[in-house]
Backbone bond lengths (Angstrom), bond angles and torsions (degrees), N, CA, C in turn:
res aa  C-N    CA-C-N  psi(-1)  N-CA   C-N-CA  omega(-1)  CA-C   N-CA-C  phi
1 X - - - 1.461 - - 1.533 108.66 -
2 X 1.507 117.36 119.98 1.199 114.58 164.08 1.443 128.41 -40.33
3 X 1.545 129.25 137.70 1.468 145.19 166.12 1.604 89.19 -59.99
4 X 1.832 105.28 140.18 1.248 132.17 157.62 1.271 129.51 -113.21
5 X 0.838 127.63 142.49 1.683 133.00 -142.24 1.405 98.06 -103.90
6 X 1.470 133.89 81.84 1.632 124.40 -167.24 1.559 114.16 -113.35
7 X 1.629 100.98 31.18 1.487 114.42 -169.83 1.579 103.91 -79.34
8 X 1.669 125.35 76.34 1.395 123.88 -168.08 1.439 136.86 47.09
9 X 1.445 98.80 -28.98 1.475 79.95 162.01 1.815 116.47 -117.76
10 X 1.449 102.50 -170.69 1.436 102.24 -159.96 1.827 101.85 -108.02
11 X 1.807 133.36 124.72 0.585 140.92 178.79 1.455 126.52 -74.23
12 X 1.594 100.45 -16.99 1.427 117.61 173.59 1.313 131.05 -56.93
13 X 1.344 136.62 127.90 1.840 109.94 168.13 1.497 124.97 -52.86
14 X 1.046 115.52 158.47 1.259 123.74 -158.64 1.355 108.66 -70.91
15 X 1.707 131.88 167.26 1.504 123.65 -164.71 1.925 96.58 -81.26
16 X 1.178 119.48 7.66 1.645 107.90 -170.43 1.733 82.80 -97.10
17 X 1.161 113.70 -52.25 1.710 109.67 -174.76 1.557 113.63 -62.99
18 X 1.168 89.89 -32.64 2.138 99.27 -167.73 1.467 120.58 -54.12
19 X 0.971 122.68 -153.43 1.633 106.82 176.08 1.258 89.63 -149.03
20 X 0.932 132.39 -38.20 1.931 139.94 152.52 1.638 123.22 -103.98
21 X 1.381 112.08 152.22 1.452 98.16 -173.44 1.616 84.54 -89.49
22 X 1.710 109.90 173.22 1.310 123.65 -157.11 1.356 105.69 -152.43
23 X 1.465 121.79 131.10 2.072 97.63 154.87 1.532 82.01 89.35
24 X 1.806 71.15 -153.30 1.524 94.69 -176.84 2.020 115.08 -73.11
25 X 1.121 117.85 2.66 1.383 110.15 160.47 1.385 142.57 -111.86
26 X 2.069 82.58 42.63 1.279 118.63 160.49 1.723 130.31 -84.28
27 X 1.316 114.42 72.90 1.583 97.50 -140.35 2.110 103.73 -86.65
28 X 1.134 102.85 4.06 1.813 95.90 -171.61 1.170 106.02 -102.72
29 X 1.391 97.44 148.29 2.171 117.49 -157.79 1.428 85.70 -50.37
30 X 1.119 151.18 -47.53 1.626 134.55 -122.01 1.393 88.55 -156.58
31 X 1.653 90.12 146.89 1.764 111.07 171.81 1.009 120.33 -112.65
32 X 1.223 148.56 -164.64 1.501 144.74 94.03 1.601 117.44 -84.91
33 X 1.245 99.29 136.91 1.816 109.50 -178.63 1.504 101.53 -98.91
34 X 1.877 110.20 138.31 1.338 89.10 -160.25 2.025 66.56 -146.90
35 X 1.237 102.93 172.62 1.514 98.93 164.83 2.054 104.28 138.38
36 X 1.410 109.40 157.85 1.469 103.86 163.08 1.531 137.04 -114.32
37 X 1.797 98.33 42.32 1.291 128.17 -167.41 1.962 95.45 -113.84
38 X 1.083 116.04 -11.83 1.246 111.67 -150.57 1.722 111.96 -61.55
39 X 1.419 103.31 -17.07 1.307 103.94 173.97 2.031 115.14 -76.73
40 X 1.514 102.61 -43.74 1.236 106.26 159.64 1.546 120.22 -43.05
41 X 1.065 120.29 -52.20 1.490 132.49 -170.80 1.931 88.17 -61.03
42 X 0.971 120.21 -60.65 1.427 133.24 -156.88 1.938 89.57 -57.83
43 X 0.915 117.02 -56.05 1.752 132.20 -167.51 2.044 87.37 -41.08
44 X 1.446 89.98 -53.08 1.926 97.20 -145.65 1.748 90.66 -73.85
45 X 1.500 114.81 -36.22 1.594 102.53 -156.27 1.647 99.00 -88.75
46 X 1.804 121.07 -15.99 2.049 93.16 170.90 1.527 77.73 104.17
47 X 1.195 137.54 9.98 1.471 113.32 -176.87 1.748 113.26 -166.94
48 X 1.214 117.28 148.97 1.918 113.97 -173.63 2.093 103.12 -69.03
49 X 1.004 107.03 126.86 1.490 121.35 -175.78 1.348 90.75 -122.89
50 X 1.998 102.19 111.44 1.576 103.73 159.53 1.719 110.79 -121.81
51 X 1.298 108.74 174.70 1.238 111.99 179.13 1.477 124.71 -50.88
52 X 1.595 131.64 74.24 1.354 111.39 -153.09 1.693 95.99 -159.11
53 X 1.418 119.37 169.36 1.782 106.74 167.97 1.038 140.19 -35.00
54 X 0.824 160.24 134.49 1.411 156.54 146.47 1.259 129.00 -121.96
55 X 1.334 126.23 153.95 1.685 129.10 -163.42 1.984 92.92 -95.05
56 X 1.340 93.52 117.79 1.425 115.57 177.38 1.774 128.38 -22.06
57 X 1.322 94.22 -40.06 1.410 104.14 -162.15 1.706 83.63 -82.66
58 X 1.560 126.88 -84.45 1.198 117.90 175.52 1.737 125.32 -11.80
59 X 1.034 119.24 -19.24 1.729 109.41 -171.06 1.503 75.07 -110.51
60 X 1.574 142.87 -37.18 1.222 118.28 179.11 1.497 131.79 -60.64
61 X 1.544 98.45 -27.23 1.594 114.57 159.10 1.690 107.64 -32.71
62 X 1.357 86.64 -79.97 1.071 112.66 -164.70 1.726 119.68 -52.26
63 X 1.132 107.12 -38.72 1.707 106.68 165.67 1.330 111.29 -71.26
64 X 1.353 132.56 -32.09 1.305 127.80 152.72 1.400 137.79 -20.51
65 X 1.849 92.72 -64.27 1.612 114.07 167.26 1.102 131.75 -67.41
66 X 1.541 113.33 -13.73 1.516 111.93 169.71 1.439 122.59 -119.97
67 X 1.794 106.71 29.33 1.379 131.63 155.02 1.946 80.21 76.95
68 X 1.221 131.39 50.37 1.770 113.13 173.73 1.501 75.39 -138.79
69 X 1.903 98.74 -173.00 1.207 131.96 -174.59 1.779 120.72 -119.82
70 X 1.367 103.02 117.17 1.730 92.91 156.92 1.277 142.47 -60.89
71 X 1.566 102.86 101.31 2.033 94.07 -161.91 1.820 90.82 -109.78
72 X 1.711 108.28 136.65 0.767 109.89 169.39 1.822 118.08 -103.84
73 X 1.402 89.68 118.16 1.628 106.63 -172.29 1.569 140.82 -99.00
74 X 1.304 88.31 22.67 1.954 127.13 -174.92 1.455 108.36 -151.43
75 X 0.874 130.20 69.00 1.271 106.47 -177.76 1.364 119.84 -94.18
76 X 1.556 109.38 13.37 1.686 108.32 172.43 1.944 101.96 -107.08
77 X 1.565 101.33 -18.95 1.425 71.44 161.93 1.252 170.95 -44.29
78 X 1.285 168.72 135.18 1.649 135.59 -159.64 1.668 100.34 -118.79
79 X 1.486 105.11 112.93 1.112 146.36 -2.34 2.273 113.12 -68.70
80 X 1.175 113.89 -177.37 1.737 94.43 171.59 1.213 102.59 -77.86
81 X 1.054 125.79 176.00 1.442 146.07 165.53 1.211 141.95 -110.03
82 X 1.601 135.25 115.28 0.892 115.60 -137.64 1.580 115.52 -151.01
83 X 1.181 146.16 139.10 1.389 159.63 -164.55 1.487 124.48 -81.75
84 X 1.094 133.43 136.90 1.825 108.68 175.53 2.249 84.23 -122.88
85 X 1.335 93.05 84.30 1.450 102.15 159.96 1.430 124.22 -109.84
86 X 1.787 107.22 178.00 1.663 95.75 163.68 1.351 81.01 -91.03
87 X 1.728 111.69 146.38 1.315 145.00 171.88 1.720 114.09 -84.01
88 X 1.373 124.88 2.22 1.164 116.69 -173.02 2.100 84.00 -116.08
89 X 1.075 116.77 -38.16 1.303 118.63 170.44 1.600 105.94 -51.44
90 X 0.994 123.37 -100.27 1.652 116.94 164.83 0.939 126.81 -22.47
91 X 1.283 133.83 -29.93 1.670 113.86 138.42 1.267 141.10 -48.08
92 X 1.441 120.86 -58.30 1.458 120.99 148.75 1.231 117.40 -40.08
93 X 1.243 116.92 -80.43 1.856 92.03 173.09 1.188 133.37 -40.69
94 X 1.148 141.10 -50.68 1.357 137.35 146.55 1.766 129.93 6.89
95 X 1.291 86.60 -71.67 1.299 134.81 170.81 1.751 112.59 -46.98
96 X 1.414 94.97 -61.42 1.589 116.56 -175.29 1.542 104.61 -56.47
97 X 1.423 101.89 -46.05 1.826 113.12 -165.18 1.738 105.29 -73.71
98 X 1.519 98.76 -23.67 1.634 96.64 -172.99 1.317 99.66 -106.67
99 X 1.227 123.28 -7.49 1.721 109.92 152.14 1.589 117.93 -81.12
100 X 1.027 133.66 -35.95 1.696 146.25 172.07 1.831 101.69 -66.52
101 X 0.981 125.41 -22.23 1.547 139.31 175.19 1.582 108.04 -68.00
102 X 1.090 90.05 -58.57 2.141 110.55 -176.55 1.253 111.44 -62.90
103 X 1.669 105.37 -40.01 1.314 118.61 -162.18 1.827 114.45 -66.61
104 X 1.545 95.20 -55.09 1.639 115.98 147.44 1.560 136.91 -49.48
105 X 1.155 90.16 0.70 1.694 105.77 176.82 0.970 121.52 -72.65
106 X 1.315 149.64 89.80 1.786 131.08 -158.51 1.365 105.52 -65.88
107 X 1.425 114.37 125.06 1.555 120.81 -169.16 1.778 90.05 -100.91
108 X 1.281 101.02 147.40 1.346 115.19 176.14 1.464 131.54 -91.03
109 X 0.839 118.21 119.11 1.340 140.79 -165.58 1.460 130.28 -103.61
110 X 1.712 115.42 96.83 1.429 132.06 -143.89 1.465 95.35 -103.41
111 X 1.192 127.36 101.63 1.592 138.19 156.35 1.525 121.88 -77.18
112 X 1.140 116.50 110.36 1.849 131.86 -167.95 1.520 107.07 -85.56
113 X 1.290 115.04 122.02 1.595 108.59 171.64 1.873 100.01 -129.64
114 X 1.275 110.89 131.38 1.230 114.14 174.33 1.548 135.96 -120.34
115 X 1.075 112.63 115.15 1.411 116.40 -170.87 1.637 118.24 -114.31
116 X 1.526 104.49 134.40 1.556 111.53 170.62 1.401 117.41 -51.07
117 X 0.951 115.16 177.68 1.913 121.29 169.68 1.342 107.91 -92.87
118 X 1.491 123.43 -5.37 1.392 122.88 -179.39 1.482 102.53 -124.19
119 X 1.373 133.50 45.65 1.348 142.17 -176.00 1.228 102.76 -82.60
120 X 0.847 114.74 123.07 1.760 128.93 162.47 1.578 129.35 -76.40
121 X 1.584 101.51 161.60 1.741 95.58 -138.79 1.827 93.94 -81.97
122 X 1.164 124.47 -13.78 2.048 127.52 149.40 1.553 117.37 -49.79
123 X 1.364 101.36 -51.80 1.642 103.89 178.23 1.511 98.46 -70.19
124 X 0.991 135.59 -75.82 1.523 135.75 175.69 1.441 105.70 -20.67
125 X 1.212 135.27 -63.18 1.453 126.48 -162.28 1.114 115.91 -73.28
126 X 1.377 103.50 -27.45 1.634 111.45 -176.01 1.684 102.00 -67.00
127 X 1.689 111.19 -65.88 1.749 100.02 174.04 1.125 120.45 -46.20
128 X 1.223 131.47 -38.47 1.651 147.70 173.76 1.672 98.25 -34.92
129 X 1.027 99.41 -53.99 1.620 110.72 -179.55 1.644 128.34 -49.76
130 X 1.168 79.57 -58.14 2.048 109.16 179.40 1.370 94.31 -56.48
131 X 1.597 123.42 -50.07 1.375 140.20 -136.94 1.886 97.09 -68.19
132 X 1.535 100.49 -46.14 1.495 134.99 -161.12 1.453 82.70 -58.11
133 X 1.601 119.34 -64.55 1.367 133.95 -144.57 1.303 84.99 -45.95
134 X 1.322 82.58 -79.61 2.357 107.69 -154.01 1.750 95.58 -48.09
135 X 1.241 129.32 -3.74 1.627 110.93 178.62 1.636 98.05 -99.45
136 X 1.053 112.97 -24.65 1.872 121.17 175.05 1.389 106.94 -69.48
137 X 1.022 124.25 -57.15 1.417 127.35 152.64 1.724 139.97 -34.43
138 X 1.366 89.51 -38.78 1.543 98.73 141.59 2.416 89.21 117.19
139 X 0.911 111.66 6.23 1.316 119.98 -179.73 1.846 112.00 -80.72
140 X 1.375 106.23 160.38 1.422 90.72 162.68 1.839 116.67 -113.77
141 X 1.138 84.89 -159.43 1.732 89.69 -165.05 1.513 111.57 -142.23
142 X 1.262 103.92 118.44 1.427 104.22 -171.70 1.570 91.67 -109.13
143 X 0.970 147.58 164.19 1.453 159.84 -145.97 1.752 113.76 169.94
144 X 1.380 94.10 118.85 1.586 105.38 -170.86 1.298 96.16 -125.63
145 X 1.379 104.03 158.24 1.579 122.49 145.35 1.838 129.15 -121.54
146 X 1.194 90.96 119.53 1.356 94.65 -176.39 1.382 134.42 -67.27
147 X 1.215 119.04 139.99 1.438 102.66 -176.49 1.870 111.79 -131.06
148 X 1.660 103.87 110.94 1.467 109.90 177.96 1.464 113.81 -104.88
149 X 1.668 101.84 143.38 1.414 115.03 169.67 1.699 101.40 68.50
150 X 1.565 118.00 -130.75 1.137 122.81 171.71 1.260 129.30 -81.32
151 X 1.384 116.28 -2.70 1.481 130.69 169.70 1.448 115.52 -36.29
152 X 1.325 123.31 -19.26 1.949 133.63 -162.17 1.552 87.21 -77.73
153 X 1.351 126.92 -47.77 1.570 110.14 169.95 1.276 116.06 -32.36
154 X 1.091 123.93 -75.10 1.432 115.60 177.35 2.018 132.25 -58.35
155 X 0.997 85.19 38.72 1.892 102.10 -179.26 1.427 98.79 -71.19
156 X 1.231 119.18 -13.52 1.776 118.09 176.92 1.277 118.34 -87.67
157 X 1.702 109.83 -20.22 1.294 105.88 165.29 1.165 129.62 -98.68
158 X 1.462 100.72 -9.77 1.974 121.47 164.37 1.328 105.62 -38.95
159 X 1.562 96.14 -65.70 1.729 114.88 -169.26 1.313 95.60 -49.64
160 X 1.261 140.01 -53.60 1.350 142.83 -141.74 1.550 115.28 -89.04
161 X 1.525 108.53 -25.49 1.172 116.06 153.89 1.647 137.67 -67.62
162 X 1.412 92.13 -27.53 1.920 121.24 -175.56 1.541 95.09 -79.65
163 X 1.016 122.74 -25.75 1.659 120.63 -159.32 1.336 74.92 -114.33
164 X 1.039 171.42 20.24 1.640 163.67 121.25 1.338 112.01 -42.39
165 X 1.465 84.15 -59.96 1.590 107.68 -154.73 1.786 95.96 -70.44
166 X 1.269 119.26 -40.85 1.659 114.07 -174.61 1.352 114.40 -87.15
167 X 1.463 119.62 -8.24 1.665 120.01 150.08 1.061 123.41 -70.66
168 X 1.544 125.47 -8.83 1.353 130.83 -177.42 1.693 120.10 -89.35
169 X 1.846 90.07 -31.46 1.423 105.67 -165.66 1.849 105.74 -104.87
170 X 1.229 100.16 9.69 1.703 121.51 178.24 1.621 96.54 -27.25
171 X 1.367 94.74 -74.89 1.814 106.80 -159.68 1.801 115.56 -64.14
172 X 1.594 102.23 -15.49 1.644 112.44 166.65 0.904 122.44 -98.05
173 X 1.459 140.10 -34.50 1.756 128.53 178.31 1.768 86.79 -152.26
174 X 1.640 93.89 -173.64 1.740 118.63 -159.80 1.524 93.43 -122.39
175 X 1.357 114.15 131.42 1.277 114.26 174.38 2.053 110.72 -68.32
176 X 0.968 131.63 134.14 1.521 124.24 -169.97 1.840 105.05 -91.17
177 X 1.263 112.73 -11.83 1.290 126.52 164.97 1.644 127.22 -161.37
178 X 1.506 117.67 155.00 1.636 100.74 173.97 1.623 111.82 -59.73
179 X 1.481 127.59 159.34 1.054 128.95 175.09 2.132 106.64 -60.86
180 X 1.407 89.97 148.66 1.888 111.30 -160.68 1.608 103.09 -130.00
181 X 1.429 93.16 123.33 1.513 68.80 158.00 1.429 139.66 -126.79
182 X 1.196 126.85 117.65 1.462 122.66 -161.28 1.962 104.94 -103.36
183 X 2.022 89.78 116.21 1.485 97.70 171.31 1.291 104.54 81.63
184 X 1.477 124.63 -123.87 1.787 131.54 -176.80 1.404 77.95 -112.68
185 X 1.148 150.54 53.62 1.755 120.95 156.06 1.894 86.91 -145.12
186 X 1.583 87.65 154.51 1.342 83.95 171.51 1.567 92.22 -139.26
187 X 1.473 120.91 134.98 1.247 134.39 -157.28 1.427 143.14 -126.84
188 X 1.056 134.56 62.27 1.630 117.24 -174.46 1.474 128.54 -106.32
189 X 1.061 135.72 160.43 1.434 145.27 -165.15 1.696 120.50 -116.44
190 X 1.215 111.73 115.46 1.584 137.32 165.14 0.961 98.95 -46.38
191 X 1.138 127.23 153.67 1.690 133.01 157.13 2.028 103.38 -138.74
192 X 1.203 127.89 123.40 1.268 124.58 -175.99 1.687 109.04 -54.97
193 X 1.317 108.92 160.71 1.534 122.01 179.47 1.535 96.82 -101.14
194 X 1.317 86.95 137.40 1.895 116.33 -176.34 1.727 89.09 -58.33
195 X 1.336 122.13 127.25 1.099 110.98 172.57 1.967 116.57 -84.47
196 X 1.314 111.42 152.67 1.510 90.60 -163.65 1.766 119.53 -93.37
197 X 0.914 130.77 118.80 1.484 134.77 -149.53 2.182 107.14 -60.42
């Protein structure tokens, strides 16, 4: 275990940088001691340490003596609540759990299919197809129709194709809006159906 430097002053960053106050920028008479060291703590200080109040400075002793830190980790509790860890360790972990958290996050995954206003009913079935896949798969589906040159006249058959295409895909995903059209594209997005357990 690393040596800690407890020669009056405090090696810690300060409570505006910190993410918990610590140490000495623990400033209220009374704690609660909370932690699953408490028997360790009990070995080093000569005496039984249970989960219960304690007067501040004493547990600061005491994190002193066993080269760790007082991190207070409630601080709206009454009294706060508080840890005698190393504080640079609990950061990394911290850290670790809320990167492995994110990581497990199912990130969403937007599959593009694009169709003319004059798409034919082969080309249609075929995306129709793909469309099915990537929503089984668990992705969504945004599906456009493009519109070049003078093609924007026909925005009635855009629509008419877009509203095809999400009567088809009814029983696999939820349209998240009616088809829109923004600029030369006119656009809307699938979203997969919760499958039912």
């Amino acid at each position: 275990m690393a040596k800690r430097n407890y020669s009056g002053r405090n090696i810690r960053p300060k409570t505006t940088t910190a993410e918990h106050r610590i140490n000495e920028h623990i400033k209220v008479p009374e704690v609660r001691l909370v932690g699953d060291n408490l028997k360790e703590i009990s070995n080093i200080v000569g005496q039984q340490v249970e989960s219960e109040v304690y007067r501040t400075h004493i547990l600061r002793d005491w994190a002193r003596e066993l080269e760790l830190d007082l991190v207070e980790i409630a601080p709206k509790a009454k009294p706060p609540v508080v840890k005698i860890i190393d504080y640079n360790k609990f950061l990394y972990n911290k850290k670790k759990k809320e990167k492995e958290i994110k990581n497990k996050a199912a990130k969403t995954v937007i599959k593009e299919i694009r169709f003319s206003p004059n798409t034919d009913d082969h080309d249609f079935d075929f995306k129709l197809k793909h469309a099915r896949g990537f929503l089984e798969e668990g992705a969504k589906v945004k599906a456009y129709v493009h519109f070049r040159g003078r093609s924007i006249v026909f925005k009635d058959r855009g629509e008419l194709l877009l509203l095809r295409f999400l009567k088809e895909l009814e029983e696999f995903g939820v349209a998240e809006n009616l088809p829109k059209l923004e600029g030369k594209r006119m656009t809307v997005i699938v979203s997969p159906k919760k499958k039912k357990k």
